[in-house]
N, C-alpha and C positions, 0 to 999 in steps of 0.2 A: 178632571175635577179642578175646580178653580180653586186659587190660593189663594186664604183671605189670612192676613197678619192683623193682629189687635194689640195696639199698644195702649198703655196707660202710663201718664206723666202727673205725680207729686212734686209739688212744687209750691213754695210761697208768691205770691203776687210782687211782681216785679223782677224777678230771676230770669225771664224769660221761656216759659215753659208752653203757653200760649204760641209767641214766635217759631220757635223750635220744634212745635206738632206740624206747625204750617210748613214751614219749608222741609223737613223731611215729605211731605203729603206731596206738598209743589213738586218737588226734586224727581220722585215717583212717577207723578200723573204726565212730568217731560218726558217720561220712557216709557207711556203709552197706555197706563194704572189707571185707577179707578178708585178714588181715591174720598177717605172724609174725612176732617179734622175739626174740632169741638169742644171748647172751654167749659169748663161748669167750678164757677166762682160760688161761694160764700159772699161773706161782707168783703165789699169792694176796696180795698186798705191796701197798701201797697204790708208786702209781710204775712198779711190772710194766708191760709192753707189755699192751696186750691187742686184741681183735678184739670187736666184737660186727655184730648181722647183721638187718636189718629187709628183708620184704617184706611190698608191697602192692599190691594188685588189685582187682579187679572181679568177679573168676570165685574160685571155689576156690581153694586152692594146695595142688596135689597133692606137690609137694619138698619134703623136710627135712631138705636139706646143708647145711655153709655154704656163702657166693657165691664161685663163682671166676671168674664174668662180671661184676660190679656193674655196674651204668647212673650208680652216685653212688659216690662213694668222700668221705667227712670225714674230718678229719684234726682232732683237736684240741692234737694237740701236735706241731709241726712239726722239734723235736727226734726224732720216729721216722724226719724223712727221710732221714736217714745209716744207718740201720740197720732199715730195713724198705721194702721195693718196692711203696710207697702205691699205684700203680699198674698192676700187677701185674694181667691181666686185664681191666682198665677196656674198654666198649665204646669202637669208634672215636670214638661220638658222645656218648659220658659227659660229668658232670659234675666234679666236685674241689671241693669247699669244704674249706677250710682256716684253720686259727685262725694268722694270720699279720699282723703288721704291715706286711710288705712288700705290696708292688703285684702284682696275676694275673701280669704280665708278667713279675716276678726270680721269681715262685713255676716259671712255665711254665721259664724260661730254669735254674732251679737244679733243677728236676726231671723236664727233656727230653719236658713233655707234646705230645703230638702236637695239631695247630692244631686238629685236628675237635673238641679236649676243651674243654668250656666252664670257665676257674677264674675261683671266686672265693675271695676272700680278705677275713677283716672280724678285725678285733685281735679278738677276742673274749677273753682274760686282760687286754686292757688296758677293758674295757667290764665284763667282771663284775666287776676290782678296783674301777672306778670307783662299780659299782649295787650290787653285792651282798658289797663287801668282801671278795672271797676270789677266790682264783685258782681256780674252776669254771668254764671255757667253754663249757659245755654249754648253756645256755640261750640265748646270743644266738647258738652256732652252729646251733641247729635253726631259731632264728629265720631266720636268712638262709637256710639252706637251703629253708623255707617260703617266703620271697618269692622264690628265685629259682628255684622249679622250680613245679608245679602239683600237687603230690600232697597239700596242703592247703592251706587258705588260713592267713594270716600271725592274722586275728580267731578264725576256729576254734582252730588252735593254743593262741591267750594263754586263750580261752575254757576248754579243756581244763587247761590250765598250771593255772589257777582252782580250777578243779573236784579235779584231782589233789593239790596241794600245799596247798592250802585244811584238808583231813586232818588233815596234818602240819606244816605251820607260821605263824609269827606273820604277820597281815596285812603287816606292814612288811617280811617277805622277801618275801611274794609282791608285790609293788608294786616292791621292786627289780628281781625278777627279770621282768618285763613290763616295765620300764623294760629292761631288760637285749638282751628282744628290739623293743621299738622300736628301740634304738640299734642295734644289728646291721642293722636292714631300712637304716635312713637311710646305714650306714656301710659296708657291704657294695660292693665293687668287683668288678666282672666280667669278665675279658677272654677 
């Protein structure tokens, strides 16, 4: 039976939650996957809520909705959780990574996640203000995402990071932003 993973990424416009579907998707479809990734914006604002929508597999993917089951839900701005149902469909036995300072335990306790759901939680705005001087969480969030799940590995990923942003920018951002997902794997909490 083929393995299909469905993530869903909340996120405001400009966070990078968009980029971060993609190269997780990218990083995948190098080891041989099958792969979709898929923005779905509101008003076009930087700050807007927004949705975007990654799957990957092994076999085809014959669907082209968005997810209303996910197996992952991210979250990179945890200001959505007052005004969006991050969890909303999540399987019983999903994950939740979330760009949060707090501990799995106040994230589960302030967002009534049921115990089957795995969170974690890594600062990620407090780790890219640190690497890459700008509040984009998107890179050490995909990062933790990569070490705590199996849909690729955490060296593939920064491998790809490389390859993709290498294109478009100065060595010394791509060095942060790999610095960015080391510090997410080390800092990442799971309960």
């Amino acid at each position: 039976m083929a393995e299909l993973t469905e993530i869903r990424w909340h996120a405001r416009a400009g966070q990078g939650a968009v980029t971060a579907s993609k190269l997780l998707a990218e990083t995948a479809l190098l080891k041989g996957n099958y792969i979709q990734s898929m923005p779905e914006y509101g008003p076009e604002r930087t700050g807007a809520p927004l949705r975007a929508y990654s799957r990957i597999s092994s076999e085809p993917i014959e669907v082209h909705n968005n997810i209303i089951n996910p197996d992952i839900v991210v979250v990179l701005d945890e200001t959505l959780l007052s005004i969006v149902d991050v969890l909303e469909g999540i399987s019983s036995q999903g994950i939740l990574v979330i760009n949060s300072a707090d501990s799995p335990d106040t994230v589960r306790a302030t967002i009534g996640a049921a115990p089957g759901i795995k969170v974690a939680a890594v600062d990620a705005s407090g780790i890219a203000l640190d690497t890459i001087k700008r509040d984009i969480p998107n890179t050490p969030v995909v990062g933790a995402l990569a070490y705590i799940s199996d849909i690729v590995s955490v060296d593939d990923l920064k491998q790809n990071l490389i390859n993709t942003f290498g294109k478009k920018f100065s060595q010394q951002l791509i060095d942060a932003n790999l610095e960015s997902v080391d510090r997410a794997v080390k800092e990442v909490q799971v309960a």
